[in-house]
N, CA, C and O atoms as a DFTB+ gen file, in Angstrom:
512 C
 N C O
     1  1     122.827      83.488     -90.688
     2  2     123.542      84.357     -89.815
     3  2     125.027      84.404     -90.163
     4  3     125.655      85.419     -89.863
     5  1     125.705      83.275     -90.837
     6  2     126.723      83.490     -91.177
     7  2     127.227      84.735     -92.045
     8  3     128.202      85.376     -91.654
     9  1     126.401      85.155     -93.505
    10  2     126.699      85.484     -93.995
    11  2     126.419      87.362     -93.716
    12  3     126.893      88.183     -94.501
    13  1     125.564      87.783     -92.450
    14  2     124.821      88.839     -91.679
    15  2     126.258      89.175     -91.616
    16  3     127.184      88.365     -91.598
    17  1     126.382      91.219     -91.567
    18  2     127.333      91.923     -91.416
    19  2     127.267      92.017     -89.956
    20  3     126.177      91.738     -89.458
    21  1     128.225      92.356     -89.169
    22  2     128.680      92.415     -87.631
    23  2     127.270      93.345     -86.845
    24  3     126.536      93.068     -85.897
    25  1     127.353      94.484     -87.736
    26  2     126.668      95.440     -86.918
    27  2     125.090      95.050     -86.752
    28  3     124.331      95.190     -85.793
    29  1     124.904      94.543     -87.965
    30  2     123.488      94.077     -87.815
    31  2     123.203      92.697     -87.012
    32  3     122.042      92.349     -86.799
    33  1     124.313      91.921     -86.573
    34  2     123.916      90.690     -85.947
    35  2     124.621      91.459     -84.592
    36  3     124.171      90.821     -83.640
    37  1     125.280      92.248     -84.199
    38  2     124.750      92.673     -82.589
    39  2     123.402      93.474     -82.495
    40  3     122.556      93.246     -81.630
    41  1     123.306      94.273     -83.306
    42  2     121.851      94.881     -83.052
    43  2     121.036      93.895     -82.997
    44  3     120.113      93.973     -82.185
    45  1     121.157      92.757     -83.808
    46  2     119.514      91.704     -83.550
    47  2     119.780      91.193     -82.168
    48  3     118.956      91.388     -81.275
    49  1     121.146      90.404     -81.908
    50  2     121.380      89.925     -80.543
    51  2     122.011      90.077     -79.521
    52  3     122.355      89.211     -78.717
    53  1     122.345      92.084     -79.475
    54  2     122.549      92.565     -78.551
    55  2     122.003      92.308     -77.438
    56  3     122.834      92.027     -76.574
    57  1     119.980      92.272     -76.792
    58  2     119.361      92.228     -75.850
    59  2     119.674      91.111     -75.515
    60  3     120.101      91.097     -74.361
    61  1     119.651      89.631     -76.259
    62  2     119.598      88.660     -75.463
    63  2     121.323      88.481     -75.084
    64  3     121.754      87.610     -74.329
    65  1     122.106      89.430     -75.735
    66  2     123.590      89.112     -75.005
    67  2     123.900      90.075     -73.397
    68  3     124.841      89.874     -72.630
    69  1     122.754      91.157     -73.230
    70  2     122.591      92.041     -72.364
    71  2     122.005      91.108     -71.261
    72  3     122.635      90.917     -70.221
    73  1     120.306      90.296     -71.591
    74  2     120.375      89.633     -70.800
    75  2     120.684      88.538     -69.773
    76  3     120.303      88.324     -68.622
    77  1     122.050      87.534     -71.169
    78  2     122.809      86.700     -70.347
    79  2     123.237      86.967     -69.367
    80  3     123.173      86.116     -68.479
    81  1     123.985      88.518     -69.029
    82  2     124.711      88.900     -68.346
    83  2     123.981      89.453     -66.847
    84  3     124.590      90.158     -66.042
    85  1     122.391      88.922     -66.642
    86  2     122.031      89.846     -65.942
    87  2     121.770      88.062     -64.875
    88  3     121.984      86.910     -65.251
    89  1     121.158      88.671     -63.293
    90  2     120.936      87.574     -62.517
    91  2     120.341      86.301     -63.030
    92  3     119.561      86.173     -63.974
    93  1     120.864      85.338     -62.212
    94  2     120.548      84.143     -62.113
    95  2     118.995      84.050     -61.678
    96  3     118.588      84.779     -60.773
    97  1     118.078      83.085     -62.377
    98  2     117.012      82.578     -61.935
    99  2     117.353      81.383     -61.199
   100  3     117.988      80.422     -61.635
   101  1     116.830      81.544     -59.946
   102  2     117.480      80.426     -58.969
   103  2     116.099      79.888     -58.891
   104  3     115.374      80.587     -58.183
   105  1     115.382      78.589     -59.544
   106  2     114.257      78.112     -58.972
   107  2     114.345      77.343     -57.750
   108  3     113.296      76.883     -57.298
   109  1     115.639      77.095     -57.033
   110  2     115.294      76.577     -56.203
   111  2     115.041      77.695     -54.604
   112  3     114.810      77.339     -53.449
   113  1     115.162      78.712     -55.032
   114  2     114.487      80.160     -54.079
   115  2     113.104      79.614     -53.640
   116  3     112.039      79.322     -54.184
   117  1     113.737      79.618     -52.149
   118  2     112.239      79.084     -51.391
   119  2     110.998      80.193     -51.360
   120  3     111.235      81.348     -51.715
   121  1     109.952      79.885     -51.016
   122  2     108.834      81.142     -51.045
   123  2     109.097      81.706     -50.811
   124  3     110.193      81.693     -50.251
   125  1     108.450      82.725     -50.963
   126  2     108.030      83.659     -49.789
   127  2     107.078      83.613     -49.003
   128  3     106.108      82.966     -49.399
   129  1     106.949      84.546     -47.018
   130  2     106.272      84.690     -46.551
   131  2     106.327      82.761     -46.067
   132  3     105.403      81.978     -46.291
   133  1     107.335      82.488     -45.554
   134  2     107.470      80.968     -45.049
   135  2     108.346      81.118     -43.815
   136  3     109.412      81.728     -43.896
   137  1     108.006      80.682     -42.891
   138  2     108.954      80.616     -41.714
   139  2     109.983      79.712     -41.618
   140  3     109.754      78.547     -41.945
   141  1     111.381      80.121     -41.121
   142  2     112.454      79.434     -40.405
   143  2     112.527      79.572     -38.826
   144  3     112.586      80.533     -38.059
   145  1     112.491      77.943     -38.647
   146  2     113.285      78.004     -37.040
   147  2     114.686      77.779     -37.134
   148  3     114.950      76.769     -37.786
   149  1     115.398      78.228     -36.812
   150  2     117.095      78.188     -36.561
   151  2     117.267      77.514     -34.853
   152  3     116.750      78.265     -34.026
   153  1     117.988      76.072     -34.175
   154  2     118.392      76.110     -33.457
   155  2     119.682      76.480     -33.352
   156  3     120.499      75.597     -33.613
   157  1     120.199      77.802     -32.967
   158  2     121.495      78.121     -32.811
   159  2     122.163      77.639     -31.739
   160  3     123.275      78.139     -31.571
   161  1     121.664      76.455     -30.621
   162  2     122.988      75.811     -30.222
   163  2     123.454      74.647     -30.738
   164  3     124.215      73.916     -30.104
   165  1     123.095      74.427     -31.747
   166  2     123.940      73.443     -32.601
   167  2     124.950      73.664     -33.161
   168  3     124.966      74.585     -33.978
   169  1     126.165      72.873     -32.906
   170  2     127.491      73.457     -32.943
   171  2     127.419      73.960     -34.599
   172  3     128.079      74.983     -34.779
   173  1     126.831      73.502     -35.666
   174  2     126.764      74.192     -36.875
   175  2     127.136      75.631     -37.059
   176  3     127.987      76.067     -37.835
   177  1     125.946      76.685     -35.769
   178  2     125.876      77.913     -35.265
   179  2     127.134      78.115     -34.516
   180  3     127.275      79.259     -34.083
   181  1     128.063      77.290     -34.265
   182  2     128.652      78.596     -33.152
   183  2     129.403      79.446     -33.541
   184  3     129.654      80.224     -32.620
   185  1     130.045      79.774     -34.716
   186  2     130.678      81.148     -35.346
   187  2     129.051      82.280     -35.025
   188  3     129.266      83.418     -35.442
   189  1     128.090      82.173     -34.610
   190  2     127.153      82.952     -34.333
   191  2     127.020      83.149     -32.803
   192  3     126.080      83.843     -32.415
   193  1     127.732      82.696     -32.038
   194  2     128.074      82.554     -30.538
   195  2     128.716      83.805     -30.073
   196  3     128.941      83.831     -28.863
   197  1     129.039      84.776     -30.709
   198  2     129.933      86.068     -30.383
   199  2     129.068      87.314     -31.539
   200  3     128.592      87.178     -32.666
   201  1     129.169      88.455     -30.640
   202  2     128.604      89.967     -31.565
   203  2     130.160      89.699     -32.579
   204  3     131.277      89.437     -32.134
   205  1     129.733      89.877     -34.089
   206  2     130.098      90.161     -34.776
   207  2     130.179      88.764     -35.630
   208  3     130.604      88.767     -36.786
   209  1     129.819      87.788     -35.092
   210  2     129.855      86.248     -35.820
   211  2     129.111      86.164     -36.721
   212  3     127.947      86.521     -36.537
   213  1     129.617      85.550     -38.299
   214  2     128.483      85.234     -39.254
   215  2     128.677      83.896     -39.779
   216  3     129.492      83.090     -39.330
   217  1     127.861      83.690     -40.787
   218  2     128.031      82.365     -41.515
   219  2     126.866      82.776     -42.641
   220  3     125.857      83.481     -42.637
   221  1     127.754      81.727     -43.854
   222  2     126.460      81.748     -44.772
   223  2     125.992      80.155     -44.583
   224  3     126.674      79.130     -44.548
   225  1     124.577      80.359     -44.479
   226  2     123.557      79.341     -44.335
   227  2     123.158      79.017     -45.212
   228  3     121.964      79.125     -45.489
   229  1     124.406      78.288     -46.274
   230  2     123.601      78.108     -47.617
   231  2     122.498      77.120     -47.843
   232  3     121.757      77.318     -48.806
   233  1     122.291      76.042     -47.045
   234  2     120.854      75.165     -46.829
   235  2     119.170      76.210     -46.837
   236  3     118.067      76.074     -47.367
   237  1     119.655      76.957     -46.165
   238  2     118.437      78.424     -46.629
   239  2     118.657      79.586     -47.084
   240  3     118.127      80.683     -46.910
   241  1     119.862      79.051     -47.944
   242  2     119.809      80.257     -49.032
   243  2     120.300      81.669     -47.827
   244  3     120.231      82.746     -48.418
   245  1     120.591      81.766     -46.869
   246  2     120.603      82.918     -45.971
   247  2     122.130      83.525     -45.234
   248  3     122.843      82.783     -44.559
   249  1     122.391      84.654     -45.439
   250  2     123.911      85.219     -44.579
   251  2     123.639      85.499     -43.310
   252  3     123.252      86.665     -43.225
   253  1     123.674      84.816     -42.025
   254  2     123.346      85.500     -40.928
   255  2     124.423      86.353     -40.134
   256  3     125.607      86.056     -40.288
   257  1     124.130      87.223     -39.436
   258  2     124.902      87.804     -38.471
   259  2     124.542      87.890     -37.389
   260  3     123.344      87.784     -37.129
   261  1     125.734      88.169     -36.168
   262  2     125.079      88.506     -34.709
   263  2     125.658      89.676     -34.644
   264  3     126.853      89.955     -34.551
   265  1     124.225      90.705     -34.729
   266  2     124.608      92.077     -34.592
   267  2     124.953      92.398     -32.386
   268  3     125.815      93.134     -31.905
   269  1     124.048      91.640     -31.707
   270  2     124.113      92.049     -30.511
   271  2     123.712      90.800     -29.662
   272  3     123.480      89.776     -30.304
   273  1     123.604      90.753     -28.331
   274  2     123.152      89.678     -27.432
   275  2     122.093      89.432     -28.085
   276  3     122.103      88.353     -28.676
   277  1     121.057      90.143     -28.198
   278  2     119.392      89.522     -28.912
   279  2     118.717      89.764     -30.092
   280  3     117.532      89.735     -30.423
   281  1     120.263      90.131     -30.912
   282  2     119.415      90.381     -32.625
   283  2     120.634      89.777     -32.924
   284  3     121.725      89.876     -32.361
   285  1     120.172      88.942     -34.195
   286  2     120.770      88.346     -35.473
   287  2     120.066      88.848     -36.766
   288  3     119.000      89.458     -36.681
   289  1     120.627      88.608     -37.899
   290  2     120.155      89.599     -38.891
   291  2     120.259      88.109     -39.967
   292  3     121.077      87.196     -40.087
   293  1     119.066      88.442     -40.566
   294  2     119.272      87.476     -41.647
   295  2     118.788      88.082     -43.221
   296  3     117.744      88.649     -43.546
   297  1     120.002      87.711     -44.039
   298  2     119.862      88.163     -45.545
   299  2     119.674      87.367     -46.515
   300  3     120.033      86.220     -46.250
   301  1     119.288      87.500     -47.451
   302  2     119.206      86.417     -49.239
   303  2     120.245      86.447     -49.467
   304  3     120.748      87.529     -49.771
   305  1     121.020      85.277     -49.422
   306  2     122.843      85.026     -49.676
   307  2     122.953      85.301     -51.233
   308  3     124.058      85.113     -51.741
   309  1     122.039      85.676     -51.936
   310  2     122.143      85.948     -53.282
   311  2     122.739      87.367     -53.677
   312  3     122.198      88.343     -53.157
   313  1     123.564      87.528     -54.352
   314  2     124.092      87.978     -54.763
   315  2     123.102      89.549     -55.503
   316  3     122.634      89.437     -56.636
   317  1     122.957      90.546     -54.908
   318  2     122.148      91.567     -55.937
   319  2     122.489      91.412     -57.313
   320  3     121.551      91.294     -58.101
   321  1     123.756      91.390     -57.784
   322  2     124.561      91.622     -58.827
   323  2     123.757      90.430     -59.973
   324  3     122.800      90.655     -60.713
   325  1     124.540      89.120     -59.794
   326  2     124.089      88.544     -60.087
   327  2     123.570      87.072     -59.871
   328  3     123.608      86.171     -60.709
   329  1     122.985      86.989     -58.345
   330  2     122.807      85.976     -57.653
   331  2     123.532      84.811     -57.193
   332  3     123.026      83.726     -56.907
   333  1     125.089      85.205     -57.130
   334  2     126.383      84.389     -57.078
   335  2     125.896      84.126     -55.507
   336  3     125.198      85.034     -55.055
   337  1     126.193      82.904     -54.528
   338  2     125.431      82.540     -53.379
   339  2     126.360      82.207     -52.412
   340  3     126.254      82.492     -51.219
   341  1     127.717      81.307     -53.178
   342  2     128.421      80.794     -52.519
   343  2     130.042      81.247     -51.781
   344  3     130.644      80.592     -50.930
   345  1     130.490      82.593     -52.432
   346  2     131.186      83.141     -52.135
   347  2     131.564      84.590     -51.145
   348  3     132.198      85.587     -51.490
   349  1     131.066      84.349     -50.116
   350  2     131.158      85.500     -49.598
   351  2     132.184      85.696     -48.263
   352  3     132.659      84.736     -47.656
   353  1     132.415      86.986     -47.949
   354  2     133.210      86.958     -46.657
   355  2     132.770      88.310     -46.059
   356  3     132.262      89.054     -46.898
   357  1     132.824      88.654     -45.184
   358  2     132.391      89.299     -44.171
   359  2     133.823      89.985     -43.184
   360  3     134.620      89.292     -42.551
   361  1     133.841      91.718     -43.305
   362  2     134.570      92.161     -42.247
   363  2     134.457      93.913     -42.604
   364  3     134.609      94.653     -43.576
   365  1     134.102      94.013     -41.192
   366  2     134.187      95.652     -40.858
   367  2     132.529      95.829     -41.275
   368  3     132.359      96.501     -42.292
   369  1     131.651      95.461     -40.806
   370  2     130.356      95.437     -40.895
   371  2     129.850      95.252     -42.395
   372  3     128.800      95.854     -42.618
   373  1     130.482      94.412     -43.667
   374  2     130.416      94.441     -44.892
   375  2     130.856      93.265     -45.477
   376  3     132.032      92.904     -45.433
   377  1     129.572      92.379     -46.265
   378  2     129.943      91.714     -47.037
   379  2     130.290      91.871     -48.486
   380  3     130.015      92.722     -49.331
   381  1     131.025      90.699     -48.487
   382  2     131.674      90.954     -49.723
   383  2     131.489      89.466     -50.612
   384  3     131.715      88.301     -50.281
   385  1     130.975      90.072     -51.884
   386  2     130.693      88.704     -52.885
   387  2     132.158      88.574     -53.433
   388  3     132.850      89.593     -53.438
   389  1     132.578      87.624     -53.805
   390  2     133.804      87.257     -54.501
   391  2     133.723      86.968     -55.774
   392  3     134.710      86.703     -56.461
   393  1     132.475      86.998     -56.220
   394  2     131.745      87.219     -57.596
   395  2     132.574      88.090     -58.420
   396  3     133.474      87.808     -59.212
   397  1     131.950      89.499     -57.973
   398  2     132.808      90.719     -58.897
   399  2     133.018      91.735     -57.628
   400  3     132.713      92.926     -57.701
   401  1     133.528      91.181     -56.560
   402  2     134.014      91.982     -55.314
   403  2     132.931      93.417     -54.895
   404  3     133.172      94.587     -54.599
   405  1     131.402      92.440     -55.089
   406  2     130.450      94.049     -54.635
   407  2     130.388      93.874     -53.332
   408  3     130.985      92.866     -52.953
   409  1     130.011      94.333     -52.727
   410  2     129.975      94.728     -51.102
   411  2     128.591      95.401     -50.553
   412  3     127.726      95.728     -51.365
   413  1     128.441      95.563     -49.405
   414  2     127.083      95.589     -48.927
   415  2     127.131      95.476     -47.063
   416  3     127.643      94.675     -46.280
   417  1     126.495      96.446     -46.945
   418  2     126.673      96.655     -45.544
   419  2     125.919      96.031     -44.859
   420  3     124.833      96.492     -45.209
   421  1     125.593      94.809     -43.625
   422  2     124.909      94.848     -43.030
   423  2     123.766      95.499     -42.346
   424  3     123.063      94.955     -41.495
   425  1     123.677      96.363     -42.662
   426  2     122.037      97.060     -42.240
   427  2     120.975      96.815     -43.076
   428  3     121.237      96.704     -44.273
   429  1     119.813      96.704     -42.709
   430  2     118.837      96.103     -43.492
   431  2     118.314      97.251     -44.682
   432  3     117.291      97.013     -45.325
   433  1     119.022      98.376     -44.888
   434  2     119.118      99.162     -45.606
   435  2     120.125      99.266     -47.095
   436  3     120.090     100.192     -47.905
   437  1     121.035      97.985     -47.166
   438  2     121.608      97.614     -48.357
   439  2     121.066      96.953     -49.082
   440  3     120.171      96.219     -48.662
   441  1     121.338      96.970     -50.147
   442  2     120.989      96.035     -51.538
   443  2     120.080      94.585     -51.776
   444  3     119.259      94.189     -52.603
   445  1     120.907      93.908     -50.226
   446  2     120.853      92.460     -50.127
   447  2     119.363      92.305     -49.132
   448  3     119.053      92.986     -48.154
   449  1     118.805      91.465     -49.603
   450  2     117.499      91.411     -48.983
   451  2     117.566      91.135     -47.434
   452  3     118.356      90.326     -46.946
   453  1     116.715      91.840     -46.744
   454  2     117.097      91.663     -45.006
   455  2     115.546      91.125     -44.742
   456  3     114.486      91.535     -45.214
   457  1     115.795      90.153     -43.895
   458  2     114.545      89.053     -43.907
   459  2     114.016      89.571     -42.300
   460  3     115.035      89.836     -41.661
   461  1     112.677      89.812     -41.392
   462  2     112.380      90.178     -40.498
   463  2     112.840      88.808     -39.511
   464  3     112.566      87.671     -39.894
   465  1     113.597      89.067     -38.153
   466  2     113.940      88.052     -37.356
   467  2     113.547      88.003     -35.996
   468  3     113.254      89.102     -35.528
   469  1     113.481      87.262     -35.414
   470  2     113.548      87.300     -34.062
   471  2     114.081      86.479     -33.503
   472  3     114.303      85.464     -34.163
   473  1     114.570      86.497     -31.969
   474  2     115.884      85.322     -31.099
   475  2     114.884      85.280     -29.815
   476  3     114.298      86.247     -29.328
   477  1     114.829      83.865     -29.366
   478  2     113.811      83.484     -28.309
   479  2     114.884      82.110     -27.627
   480  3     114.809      80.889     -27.765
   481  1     116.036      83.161     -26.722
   482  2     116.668      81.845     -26.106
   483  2     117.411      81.713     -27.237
   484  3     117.810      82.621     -27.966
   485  1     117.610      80.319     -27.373
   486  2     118.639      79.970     -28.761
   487  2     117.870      79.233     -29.900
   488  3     118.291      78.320     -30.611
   489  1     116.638      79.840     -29.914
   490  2     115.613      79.895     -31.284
   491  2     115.659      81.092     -32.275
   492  3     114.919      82.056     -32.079
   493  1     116.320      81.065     -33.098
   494  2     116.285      82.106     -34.090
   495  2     115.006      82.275     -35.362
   496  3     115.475      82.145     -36.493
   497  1     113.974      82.455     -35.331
   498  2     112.863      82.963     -36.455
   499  2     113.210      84.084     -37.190
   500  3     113.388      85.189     -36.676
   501  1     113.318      83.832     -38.442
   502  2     113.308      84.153     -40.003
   503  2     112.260      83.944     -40.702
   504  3     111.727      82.935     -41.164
   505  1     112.000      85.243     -40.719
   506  2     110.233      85.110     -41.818
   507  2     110.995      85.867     -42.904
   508  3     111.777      86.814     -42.826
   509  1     110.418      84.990     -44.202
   510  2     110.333      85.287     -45.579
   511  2     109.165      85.983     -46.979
   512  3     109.569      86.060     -48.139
């Protein structure tokens, strides 16, 4: 390979330099189709104590929000882009990765995976 002209050693290892650049395989991504119980009065939760409160739940991989008194919303803290998990912030109904500054709206209609939930009292269920 040393002695290979430029053009012909990106054409051979163009794809695998295309695919470095693409998401993270996270094996530690829990199943799917597995249930979470969330006790949200554990002071852990209380930035989830007010409409508009979030947190990332990185122990399950999850961004939650409190859209209203009896829905919370829960997402794959992974990054669409490229599965970056740990950087995010949240404002004006939109997160934001600090990755490469992509963004994503809270409705279960963006990018970021929206997990089915339900709130029973201060039991939060997250099915996967």
């Amino acid at each position: 390979m040393k002695n290979a002209c430029a053009p012909v050693l990106i054409s051979v290892m163009g794809i695998p330099l295309i695919e470095a650049c693409s998401k993270e395989d996270d094996s530690s991504e829990t199943l799917t189709n597995t249930t979470i119980e969330i006790n949200i009065s554990n002071s852990k939760f209380n930035s989830l104590a007010s409409i508009g409160g979030w947190m990332n739940y990185t122990e399950e991989n999850l961004l939650l929000i409190r859209i209203s008194e009896d829905e919370i919303r829960a997402f794959n803290n992974a990054c669409p882009h490229q599965g970056f998990r740990t950087g995010w912030s949240f404002d004006e109904n939109t997160f934001t990765c600090s990755n490469h500054g992509n963004s994503f709206t809270n409705s279960c209609s963006s990018a970021l995976k929206c997990y089915e939930t339900s709130l029973n009292g201060d039991i939060l269920t997250v099915k996967r």
